[in-house]
Residue frames relative to the residue before (quaternion, step in Angstrom):
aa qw qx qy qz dx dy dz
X 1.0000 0.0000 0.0000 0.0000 0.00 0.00 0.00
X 0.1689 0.8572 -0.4833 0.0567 3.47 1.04 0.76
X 0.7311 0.3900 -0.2613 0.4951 3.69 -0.66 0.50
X 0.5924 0.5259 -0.2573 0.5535 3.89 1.31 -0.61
X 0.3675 -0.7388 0.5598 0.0750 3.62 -0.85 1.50
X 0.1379 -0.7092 0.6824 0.1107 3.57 -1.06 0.43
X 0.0219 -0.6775 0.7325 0.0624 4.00 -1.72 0.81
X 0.2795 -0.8383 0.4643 0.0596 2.71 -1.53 1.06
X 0.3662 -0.8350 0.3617 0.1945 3.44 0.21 1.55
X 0.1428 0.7219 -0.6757 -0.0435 3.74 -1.10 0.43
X 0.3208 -0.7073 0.6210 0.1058 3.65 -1.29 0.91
X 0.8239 0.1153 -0.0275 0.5542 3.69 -0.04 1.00
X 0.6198 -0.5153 0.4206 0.4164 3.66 0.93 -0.05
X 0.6851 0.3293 -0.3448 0.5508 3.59 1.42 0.56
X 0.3695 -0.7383 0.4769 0.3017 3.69 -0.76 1.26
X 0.3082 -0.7628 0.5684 -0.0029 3.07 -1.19 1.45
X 0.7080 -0.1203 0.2054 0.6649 3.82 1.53 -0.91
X 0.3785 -0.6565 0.6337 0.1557 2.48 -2.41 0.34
X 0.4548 -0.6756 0.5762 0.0692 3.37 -1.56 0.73
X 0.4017 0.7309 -0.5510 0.0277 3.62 -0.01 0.41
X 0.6444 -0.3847 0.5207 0.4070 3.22 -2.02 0.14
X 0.1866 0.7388 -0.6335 -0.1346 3.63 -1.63 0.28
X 0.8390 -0.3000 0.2184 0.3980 3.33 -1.27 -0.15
X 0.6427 0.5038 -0.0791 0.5717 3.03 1.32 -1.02
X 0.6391 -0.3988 0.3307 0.5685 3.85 1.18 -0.55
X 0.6272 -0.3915 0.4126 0.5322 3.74 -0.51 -1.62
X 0.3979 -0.6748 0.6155 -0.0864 2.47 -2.28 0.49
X 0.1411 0.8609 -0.4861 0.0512 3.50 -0.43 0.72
X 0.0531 -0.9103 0.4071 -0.0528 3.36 -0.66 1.17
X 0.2347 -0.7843 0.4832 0.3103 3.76 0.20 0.36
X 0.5483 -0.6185 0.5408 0.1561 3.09 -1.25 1.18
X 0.5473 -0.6846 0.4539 0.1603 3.53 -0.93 2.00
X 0.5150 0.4390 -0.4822 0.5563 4.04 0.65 -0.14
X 0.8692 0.2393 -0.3207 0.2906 3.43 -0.11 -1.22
X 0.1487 0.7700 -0.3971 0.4768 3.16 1.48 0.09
X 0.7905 0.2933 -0.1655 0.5115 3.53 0.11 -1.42
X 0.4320 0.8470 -0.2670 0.1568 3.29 0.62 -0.94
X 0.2640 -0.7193 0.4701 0.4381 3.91 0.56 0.79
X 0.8367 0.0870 0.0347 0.5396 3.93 -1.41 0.25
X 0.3089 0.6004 -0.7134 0.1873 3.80 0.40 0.95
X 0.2046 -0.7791 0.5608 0.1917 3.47 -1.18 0.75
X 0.7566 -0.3659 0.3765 0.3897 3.68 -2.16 0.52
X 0.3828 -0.7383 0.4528 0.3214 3.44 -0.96 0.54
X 0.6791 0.0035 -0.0062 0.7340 3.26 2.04 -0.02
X 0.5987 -0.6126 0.4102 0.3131 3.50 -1.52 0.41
X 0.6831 0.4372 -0.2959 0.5047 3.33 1.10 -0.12
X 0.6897 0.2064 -0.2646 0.6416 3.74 1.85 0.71
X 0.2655 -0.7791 0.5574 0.1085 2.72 0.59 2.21
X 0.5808 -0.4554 0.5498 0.3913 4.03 -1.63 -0.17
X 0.4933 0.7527 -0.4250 0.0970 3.45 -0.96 1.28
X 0.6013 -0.6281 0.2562 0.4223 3.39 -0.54 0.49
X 0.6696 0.4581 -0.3888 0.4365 3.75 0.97 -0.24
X 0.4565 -0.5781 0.6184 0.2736 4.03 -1.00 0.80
X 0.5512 -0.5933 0.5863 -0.0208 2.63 -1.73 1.67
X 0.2664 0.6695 -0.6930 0.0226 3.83 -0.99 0.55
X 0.0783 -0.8218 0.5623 -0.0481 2.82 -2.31 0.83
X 0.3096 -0.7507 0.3543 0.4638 3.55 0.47 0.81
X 0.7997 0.2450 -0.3444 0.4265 3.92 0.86 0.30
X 0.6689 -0.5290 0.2646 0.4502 3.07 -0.79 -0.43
X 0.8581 -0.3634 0.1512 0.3299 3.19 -0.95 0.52
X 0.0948 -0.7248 0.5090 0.4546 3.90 0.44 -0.44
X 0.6809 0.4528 -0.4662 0.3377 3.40 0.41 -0.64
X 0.6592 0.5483 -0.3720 0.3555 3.48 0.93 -0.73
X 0.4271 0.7033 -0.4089 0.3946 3.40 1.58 -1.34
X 0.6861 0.6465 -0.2404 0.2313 3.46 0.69 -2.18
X 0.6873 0.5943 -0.1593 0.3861 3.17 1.46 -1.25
X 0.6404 0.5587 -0.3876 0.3571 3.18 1.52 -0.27
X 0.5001 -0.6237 0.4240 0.4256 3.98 -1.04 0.29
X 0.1834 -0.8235 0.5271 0.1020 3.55 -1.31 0.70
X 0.8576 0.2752 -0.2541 0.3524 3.30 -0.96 0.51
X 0.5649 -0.4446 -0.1217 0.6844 3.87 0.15 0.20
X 0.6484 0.3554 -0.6400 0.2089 3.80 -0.94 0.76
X 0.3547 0.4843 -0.6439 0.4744 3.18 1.36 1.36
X 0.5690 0.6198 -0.4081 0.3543 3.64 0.59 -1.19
X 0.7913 0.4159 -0.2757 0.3532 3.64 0.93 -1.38
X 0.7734 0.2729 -0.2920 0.4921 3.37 0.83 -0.81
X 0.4321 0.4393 -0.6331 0.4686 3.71 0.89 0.94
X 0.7443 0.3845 -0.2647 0.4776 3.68 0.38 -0.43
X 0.4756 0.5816 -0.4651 0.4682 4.08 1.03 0.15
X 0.8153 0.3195 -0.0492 0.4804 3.08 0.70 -2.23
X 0.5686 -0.6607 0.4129 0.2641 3.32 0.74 0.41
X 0.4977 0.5931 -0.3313 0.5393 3.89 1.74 0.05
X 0.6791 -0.6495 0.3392 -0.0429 2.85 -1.71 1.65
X 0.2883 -0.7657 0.3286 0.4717 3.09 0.97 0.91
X 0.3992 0.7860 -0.3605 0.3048 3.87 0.85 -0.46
X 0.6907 0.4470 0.0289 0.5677 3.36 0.95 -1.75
X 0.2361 -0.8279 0.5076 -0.0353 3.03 -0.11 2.04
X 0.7876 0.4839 -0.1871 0.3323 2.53 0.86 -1.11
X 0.5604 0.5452 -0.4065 0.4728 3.64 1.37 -0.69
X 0.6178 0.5057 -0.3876 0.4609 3.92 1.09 -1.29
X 0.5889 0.4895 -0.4364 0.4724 4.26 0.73 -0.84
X 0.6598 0.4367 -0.3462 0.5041 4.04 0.68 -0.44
X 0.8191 0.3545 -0.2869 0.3479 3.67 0.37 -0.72
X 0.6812 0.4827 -0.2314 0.4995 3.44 1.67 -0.94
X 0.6898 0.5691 -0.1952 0.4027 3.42 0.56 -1.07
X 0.4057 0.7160 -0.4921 0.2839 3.80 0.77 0.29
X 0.8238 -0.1870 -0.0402 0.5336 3.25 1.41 -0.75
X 0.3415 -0.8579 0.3486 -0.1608 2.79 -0.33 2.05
X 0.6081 -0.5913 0.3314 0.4131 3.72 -0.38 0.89
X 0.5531 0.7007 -0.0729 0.4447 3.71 1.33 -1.36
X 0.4829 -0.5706 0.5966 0.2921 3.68 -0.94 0.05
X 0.7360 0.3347 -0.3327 0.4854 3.56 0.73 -0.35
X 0.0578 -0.8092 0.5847 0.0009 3.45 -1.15 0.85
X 0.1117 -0.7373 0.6234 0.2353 4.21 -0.95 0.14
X 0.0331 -0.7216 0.6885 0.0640 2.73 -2.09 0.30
X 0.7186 -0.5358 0.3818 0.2254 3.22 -1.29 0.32
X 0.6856 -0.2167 -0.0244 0.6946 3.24 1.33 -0.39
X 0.6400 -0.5488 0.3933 0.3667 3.02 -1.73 0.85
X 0.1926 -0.6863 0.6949 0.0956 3.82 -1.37 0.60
């Protein structure tokens, strides 16, 4: 999957899933520990909790939602050098910490 980015979702400071680019668009899947997890919650109402992976030829809306708009898009399209275009690269650089319980990263910690 060379060229194709991956985010790693956590809800509360505990990784819950992953986000990746595919051929097809994206993917989202909740991660089988938290899965088990007493009282693990949805990372949104429109991604109820389940064992089957999510695809969409766009991105997510709820992720989408997560991205900043207006000029602290301008800034961190013009910090990170990313196209305001490229949700997904701006959902990896902005979204680490996020107003929300749900946060991404780049790799899992």
């Amino acid at each position: 999957m060379d060229g194709f980015r991956t985010a790693y979702v956590y809800v509360r400071d505990v990784y819950a899933g992953i986000l990746c680019e595919t051929d097809e668009g994206y993917s989202f899947a909740y991660d089988t520990e938290y899965l088990a997890m007493n009282g693990a919650a949805a990372v949104s109402l429109t991604l109820p909790i389940t064992k089957e992976t999510y695809t969409s030829k766009t991105l997510f809306p709820f992720f989408d939602g997560l991205i900043p708009e207006g000029w602290l898009l301008d800034a961190v399209s013009r910090n990170w050098k990313i196209d305001i275009r490229d949700h997904f690269g701006l959902l990896l650089v902005a979204c680490r910490d996020t107003i929300g319980a749900v946060s991404i990263r780049e790799e899992r910690v």
